[in-house]
N, C-alpha and C positions, 0 to 999 in steps of 0.2 A: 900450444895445447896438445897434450901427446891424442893420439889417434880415438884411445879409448874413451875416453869423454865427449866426442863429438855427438851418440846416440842419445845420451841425456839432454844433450843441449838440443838436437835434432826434437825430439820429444816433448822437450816444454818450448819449441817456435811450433813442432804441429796442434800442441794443447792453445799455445795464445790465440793462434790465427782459428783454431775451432771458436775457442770462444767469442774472439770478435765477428765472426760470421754468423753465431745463434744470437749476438747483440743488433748484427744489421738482420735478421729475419725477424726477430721481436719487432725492433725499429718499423720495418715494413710492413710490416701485421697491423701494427698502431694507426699508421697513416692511412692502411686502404681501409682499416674500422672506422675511424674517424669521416672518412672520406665518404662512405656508406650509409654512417647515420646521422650524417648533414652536419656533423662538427665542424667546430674553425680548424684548418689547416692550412699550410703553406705548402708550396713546393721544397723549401728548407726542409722542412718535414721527411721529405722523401729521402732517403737514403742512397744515393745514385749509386754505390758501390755493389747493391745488390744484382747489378748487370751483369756482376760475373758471375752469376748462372744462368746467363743468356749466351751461352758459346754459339746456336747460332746468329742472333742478330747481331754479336759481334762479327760471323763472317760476310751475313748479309753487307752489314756496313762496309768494310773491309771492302769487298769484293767493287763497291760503289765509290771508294776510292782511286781504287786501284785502275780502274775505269774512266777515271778522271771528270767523277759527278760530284767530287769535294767530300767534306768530311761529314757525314750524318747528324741531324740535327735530334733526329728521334735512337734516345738508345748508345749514345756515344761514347758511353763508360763502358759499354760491352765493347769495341773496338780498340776500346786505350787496355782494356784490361787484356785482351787478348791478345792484341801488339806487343804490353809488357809478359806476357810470358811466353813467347816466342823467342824477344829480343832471351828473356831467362836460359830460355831450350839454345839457344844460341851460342851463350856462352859459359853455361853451370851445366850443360848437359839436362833433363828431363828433374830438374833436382824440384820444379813444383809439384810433380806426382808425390813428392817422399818428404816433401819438406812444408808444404804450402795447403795443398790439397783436401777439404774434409772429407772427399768420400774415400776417397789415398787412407787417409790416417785411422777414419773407423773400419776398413778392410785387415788394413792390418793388424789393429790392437784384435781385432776376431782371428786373424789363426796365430795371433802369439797366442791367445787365450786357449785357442783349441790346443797349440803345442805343450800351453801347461797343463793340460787335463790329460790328453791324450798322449802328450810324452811326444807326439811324433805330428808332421804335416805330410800329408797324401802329394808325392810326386806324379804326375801321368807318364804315359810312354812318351817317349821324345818325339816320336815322326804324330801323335794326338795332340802332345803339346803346341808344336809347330803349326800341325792344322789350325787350331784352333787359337792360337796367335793372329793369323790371319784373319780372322772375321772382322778385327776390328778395324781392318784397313781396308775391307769391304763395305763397312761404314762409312769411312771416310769420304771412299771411293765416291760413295754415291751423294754425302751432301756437295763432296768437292762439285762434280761432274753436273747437280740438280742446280745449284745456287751461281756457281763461277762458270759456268758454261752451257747448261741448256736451258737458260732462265733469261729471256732476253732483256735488251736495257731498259725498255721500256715496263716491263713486266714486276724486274728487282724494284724500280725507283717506284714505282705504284703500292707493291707490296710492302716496302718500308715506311711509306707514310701513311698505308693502310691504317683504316681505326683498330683493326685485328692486330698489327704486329705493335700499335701503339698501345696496348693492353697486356703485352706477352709476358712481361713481370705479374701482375697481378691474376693472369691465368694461370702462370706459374705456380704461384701463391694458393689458387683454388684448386688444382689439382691435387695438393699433397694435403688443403682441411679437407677437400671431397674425395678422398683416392679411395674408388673404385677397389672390388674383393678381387680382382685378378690381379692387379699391380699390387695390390697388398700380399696377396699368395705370391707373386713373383720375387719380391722383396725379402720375405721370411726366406725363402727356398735358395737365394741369395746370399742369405747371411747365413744360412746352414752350410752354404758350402763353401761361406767365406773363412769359417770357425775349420777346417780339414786340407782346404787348398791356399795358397796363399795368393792373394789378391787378385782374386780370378776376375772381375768385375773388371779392374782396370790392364790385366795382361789378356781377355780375349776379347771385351767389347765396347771399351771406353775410346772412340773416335778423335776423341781429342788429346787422348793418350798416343794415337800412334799418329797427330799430325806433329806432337811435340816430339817424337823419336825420331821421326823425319827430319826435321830443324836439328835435332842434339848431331844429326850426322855431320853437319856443319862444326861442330863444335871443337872450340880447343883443347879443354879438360877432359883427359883421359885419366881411367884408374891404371897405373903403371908396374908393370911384376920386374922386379930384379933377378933375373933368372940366376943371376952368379950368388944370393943370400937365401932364394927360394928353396924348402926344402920337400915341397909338393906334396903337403899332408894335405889336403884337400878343404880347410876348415873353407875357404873364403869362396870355394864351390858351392855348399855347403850351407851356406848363411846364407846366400844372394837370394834374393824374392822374387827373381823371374829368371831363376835357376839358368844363369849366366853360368857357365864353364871358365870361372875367371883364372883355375889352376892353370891352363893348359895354352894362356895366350899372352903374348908381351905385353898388348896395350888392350883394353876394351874399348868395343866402338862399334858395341852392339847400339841399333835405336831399342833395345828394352832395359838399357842401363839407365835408372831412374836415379843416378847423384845422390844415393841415400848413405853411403861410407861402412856399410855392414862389413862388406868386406874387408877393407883399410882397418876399421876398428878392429875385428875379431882376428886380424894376424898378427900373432905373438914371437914370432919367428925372427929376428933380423933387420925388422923392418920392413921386407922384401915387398912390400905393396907400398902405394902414395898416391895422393889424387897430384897427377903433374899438368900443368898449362904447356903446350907448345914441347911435350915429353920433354921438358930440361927442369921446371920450377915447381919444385913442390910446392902445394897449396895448404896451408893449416887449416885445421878441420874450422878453428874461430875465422878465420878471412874466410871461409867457401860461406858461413854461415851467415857475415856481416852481409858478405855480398848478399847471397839469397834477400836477406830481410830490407836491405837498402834497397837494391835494383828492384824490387817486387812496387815497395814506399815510392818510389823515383817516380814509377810510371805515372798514377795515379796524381803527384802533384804538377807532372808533367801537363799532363792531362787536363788539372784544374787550372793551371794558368794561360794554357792556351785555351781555355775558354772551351775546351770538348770534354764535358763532364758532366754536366744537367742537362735532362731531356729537354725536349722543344713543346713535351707535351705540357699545358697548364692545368693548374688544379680544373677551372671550367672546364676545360675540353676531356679532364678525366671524368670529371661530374656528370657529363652529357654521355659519354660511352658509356660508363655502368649504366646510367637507364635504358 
């Protein structure tokens, strides 16, 4: 598949996977109304995928593993979904921010839209950029440090089978029918400056953005420049959305290189860029994508077969925490 067609294809796997995420938020909605106003429901009902916007009770989990208190009975689609995109950062590089992601995907359709109105996106000064790259691994900093390290064992395994953190979807859920005029003014002011800067949301304060930059440094796909075909028009500077300096360096191996192929696609020159494995194997824009959509599918039936996929919580035990 030559380079250029990888953004289309990129596009309709971030439109599928939007869509199938607003089907498991409907889904979710159903079961906790149901649930609410004393309908029949099942645990089937529930949608266990919806865990993956539980990033932290997948670290909680996680961390409870990793500690050697076995795999979480409450919540454990947040831990396989979060294991699977690690394992992803691992070996695609950060390609779930650019490929998988819906808060990723509606950031960005906001400053292409701003670039078609505006003609232009708002770059910051580099040493403000850089500052302000940082924040979000002052995030991280602090759940890493709160949950995997100053949270004792006793403390985490209390807090995970709390009736609190066995509601944290469904709080989830009430926070965004009841969101509050600050988070709503935060949000607006968000997407205002998502429509002028690109992807600001996820390059200064998405925590799980820079634990997956962290994992990509491990990784073996690198965007690769052929300096002997290069002719250093700067297009593929240029087009990258966390304003990677991809002109000026043989391999990228930045953690803010999000595996989205902007670059690769928009050079027209020779060839002179490729996504390579192990700097020898070019990768086709169709294989990086099969992968993404396979390895992402993989986790989760992984997941279901080993039996870590539906909660521990029962419809009664849900029934009794709402009241």
């Amino acid at each position: 598949m030559p380079a250029r067609y990888v953004q289309p294809l990129r596009l309709l796997i971030q439109v599928s996977f939007l869509g199938f995420m607003v089907w498991l938020g409907m889904r979710f909605y159903l079961f906790v109304d149901s649930l609410r106003s004393g309908g029949s429901v099942t645990i089937a009902d529930r949608p266990a995928g919806i865990e993956g916007f539980l990033p932290i009770s997948g670290l909680l989990g996680l961390t409870s593993w990793l500690k050697g208190y076995g795999f979480t009975a409450v919540h454990p689609a947040a831990v396989v979904i979060l294991l699977t995109v690690l394992a992803l950062s691992l070996l695609l590089r950060r390609c779930f921010c650019s490929w998988i992601c819906p808060v990723a995907a509606l950031s960005e359709w906001s400053w292409k839209a701003g670039f078609r109105i505006m003609k232009r996106n708002l770059r910051l000064p580099r040493w403000l950029d850089a500052v302000l790259r940082g924040v979000k691994y002052l995030f991280l900093i602090f759940f890493v440090w709160s949950i995997c390290i100053a949270m004792p064992d006793g403390a985490l395994l209390a807090f995970i089978n709390s009736d609190y953190h066995k509601l944290a979807d469904i709080r989830l859920l009430d926070f965004f029918l009841q969101i509050s005029p600050g988070t709503l003014l935060f949000l607006m002011v968000l997407l205002a400056i998502s429509l002028v800067v690109r992807n600001p949301f996820c390059r200064y304060l998405c925590p799980y953005g820079a634990l997956l930059g962290l994992a990509a440094l491990l990784s073996p796909v690198h965007v690769t420049r052929d300096t002997g075909r290069c002719v250093s028009c700067g297009v593929c500077s240029q087009v990258c959305p966390t304003s990677i300096d991809v002109m000026h360096v043989k391999r990228v191996t930045s953690p803010e290189c999000i595996g989205c192929w902007r670059c690769v696609s928009h050079c027209r020159f020779n060839e002179a860029l490729s996504m390579k494995f192990a700097g020898r194997y070019a990768l086709s824009g169709f294989l990086f994508a099969l992968l993404v959509v396979l390895l992402f599918w993989g986790g989760s039936q992984v997941g279901k077969a080993s039996g870590h996929w539906v909660t521990s919580t029962g419809i009664s035990e849900y029934r009794r925490l709402l009241k």
